[in-house]
N, C-alpha and C positions, 0 to 999 in steps of 0.2 A: 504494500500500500504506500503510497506517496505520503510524504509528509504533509504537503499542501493540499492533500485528499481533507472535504469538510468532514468533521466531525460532531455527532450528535452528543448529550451528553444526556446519560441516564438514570433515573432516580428509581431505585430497589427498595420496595420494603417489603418485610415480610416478617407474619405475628403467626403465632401459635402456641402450643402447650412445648414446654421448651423439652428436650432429653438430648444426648451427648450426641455428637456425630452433624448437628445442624446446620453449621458456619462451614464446617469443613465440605459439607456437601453441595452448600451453595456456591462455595468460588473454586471447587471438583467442575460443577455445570462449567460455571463461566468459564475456566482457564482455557479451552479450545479459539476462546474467539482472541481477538486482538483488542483486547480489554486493560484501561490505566483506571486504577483508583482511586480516587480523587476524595474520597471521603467517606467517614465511615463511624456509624453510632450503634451500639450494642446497650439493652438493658435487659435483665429479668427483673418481674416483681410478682412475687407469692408464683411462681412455677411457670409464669406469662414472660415470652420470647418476643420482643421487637428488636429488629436489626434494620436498622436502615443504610442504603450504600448510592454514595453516586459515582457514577461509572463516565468514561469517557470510551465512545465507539463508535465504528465504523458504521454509517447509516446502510450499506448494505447486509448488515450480519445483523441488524435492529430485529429481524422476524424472528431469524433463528435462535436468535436467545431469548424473549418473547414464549417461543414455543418449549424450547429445552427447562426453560424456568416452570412452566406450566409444569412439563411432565415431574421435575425436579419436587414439586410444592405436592403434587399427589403423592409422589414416592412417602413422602415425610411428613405427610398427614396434617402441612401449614398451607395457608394463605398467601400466596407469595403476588406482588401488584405491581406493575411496573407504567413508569412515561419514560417516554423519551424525546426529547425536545430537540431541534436544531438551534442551539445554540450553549453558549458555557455557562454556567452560572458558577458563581463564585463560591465558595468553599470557607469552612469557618477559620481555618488555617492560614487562611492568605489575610486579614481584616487582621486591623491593629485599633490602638484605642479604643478595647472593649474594656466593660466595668464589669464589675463581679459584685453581686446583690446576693445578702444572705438573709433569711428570713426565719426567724426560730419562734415559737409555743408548743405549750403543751398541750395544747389542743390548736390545728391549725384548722383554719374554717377558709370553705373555697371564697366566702365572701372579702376577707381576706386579700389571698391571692389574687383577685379580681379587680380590688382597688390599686392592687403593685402592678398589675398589668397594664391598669387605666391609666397610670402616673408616667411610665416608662413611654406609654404612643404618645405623651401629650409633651413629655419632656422630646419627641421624636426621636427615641429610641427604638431599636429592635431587639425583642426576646431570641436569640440563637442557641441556645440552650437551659435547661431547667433541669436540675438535677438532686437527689436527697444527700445529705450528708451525713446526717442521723439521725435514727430515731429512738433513741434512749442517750438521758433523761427527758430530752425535748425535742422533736421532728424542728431538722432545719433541712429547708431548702435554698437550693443558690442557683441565683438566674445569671446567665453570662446574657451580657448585652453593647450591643454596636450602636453604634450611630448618636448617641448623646456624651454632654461631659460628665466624666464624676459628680462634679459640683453641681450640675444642674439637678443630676438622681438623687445627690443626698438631701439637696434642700427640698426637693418634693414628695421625698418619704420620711423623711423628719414626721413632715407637716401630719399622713396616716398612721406614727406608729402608732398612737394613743388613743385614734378613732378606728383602727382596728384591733386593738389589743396585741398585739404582735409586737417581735425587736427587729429590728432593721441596721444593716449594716450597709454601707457601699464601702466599694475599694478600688481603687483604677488594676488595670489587668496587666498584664507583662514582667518582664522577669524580676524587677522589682518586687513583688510582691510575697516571693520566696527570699528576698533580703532578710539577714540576721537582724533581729528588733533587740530594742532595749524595753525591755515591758517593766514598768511602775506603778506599785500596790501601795494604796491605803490601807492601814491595818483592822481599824476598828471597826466592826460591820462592813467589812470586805472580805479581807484573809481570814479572819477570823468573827464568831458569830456576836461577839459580845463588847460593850463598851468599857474598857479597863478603869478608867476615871470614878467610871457608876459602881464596880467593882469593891474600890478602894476606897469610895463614900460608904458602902455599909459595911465596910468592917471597921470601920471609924463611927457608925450609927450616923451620919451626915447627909444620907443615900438622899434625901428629900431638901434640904440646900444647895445640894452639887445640881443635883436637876433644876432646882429654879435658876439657878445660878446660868445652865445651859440654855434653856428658854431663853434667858435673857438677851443672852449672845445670838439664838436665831432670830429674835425679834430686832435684831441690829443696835441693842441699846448697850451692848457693847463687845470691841473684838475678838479677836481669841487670845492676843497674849494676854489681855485684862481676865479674862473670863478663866483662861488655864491657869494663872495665880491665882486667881480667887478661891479658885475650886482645887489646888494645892495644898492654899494654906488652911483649911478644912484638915487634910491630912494630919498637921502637926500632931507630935507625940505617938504615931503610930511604931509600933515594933519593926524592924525592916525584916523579921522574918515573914511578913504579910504577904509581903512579895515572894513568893514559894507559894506561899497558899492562894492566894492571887491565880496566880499562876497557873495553877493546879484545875479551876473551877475553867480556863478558857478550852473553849469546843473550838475548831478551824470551819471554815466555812464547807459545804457538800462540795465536793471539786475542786478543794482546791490544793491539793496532793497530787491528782491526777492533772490541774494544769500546772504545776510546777515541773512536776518529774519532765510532762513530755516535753515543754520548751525547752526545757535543760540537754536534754538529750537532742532534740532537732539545732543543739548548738545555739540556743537564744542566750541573751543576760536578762539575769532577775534580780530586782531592786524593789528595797521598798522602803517609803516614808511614812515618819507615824506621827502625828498630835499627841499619841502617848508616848511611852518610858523605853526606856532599850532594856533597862533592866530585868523588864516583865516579859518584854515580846523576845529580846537578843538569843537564848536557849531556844524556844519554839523555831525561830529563819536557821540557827547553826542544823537543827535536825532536818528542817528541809534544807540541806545547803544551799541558803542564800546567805549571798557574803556580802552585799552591798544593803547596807542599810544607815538613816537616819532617823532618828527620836529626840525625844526630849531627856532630861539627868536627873531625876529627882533625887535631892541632896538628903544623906546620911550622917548623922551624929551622933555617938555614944549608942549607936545600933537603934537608931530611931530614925521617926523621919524627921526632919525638921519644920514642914509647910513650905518648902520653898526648890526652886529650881537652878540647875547650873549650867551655864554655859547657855551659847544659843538656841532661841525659842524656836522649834520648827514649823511655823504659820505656811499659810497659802504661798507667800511667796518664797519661802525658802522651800516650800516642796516644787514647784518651779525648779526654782534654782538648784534642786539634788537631779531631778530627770533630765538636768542640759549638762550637770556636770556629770553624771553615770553613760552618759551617750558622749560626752565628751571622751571621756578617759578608755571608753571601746573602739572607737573611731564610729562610731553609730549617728548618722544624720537624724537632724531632727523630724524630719518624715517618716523613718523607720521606728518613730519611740511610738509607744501605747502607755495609755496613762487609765489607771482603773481607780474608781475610787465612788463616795455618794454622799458628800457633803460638802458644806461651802468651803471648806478647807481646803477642800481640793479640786477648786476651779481655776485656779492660775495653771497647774500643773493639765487638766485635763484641755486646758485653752492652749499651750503652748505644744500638745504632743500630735504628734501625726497624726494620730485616731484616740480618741479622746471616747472612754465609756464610763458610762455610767451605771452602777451595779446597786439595783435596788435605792434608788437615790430621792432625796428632793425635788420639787418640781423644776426648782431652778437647775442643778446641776443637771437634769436630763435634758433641758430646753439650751444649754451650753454646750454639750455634748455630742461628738459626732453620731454616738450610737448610744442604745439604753439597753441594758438585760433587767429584766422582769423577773425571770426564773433563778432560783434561790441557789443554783449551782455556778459555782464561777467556772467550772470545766465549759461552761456554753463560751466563753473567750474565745476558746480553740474553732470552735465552730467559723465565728466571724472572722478569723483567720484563714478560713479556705481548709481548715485540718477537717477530716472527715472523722467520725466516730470507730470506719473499720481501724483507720490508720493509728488511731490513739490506741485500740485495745492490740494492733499488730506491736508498736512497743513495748508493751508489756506495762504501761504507767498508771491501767487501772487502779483505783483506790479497792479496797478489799477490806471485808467486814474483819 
């Protein structure tokens, strides 16, 4: 055949109850003809076989594969459907500046999916693939999409996560996206489930002034360094063996063992800053080997506490200022850091990080945030990261009773 011979290009699908032997028997058919494959998508789901293929061929052999396919699709007991068009269509491989849409609940509802679909034609993008990533502890699906920008898809699914109930993520596509991150953890109702502060108000019996004390601070009537002295000097006179026992009573958040382990192992850095103590949290990060950390000092006297603090205060902005210098000291750009966290405290940091989430947060911090998780497992991270669920449990980094 000439090379200047026109060429048709053909679209293959074929659905059925799937068993071994299927793939290999359909391109067994096609290998006789003078057939290039141009593209190709395989799924099962619960036992159901699609394969779809586009093919580039000679319009004279269009019948006889046509008919060879027929008999092929009896033999194997599928539906096998074929067009074939004179001309090329483009292939998902060849398109650049695609975005990558993930979409996670625990319950997803098509209605849902329908508003992400509605957003993406209006933002004039195109759906080119949709595919599940996991579905335990929560179904996330991720749409790969052409033809619009990042920034246009984020700002216009921002606007349905909250009127569909769902978490939303965008991310631009290409080999960056598998770049080394510097990912930065809030400790208190993030990493972990509980508030250290509120902790070490009732074993001082304080438990109910440290919280007005906190209100006060979210009502803006005053900051955090005002608001973490205040709610320090409470503490005075306590035993510093508290801090053991403290310590003792903190649960880690669901997942988040299993998203440590596996960024650590895909070669990530983990870092994290706290409004609280290093004293309390520093043994819990050494067991997960996390070595990069910043807190607060709460100061020690004659084995007591004092009320009072040492050294610098770790507010909003020096949690900032830990995620530029932890991505500094990796050679880590600032578009590759992720900043996780769910209060005001850490809105500078989730404002300066390439992908900023918010983890069961405030309204404000999720209205500031690139992306919001709902779901009470921080392992869903992994998800908005393009990590699949097989892939996490192929590591081995599950969490385990």
């Amino acid at each position: 055949m000439s090379t200047s011979e026109e060429q048709f290009t053909g679209l293959v699908l074929l659905s059925g109850v799937d068993s071994p032997g299927i793939t290999s028997a359909l391109f067994e058919t096609l290998a006789p003809f003078e057939v290039s494959v141009l593209d190709i998508e395989q799924v099962v789901i619960r036992d159901r076989l699609i394969l779809t293929l586009l093919i580039s061929l000679s319009p004279a052999h269009a019948k006889a594969i046509e008919e060879d396919l027929d008999a092929c699709a009896a033999k194997l007991g599928v539906d096998i459907a074929t067009a074939f068009e004179n001309q090329e269509k483009e292939s998902i491989a060849a398109k650049t500046g695609l975005s990558h849409i993930v979409a996670m609940s625990s319950t997803l509802k098509p209605a849902a999916i329908s508003l992400i679909a509605q957003e993406i034609s209006l933002a004039g993008g195109n759906i080119e693939r949709i595919h599940r990533t996991a579905s335990y502890p929560v179904t996330a699906i991720e749409f790969i999409v052409s033809g619009s920008s990042t920034s246009e898809l984020r700002k216009r699914l921002a606007a349905i996560s909250a009127e569909a109930q769902i978490d939303i993520a965008v991310s631009p596509g290409g080999l960056m996206r598998w770049a080394v991150k510097m990912v930065v953890m809030d400790v208190d109702s993030t990493l972990i489930q509980q508030e250290v502060i509120e902790l070490l108000g009732a074993r001082a019996g304080v438990e109910a002034e440290v919280a007005a004390i906190t209100e006060s601070a979210m009502r803006g009537e005053m900051d955090f360094e005002a608001s973490l002295r205040a709610r320090v000097a409470l503490l005075a006179g306590l035993p510093a063996s508290v801090i053991d026992d403290v310590r003792a009573q903190i649960v880690l958040t669901p997942g988040a063992k299993t998203l440590v382990k596996t960024l650590q192992k895909l070669g990530h850095h983990i870092a994290v800053v706290s409004g609280g103590f290093t004293s309390v949290i520093e043994p819990i990060l050494k067991d997960l080997g996390i070595e990069h950390y910043r807190a607060n000092e709460l100061e020690v006297a004659d084995g007591k506490l004092t009320g009072k603090l040492t050294g610098p205060i770790i507010d909003r902005a020096a949690k900032a200022m830990a995620l530029r210098d932890f991505a500094r000291e990796h050679g880590v750009g600032l578009e590759q850091t992720i900043a996780i966290g769910d209060g005001a405290n850490d809105l500078d940091m989730i404002e300066a990080a390439g992908l900023g989430i918010a983890f069961n947060a405030k309204p404000a911090v999720k209205a500031a945030a690139d992306s919001s998780i709902t779901a009470p497992f921080l392992d869903s991270v992994l998800y908005l990261l393009g990590i699949s669920r097989e892939d996490i449990e192929a590591a081995g980094a599950t969490e385990r009773k």
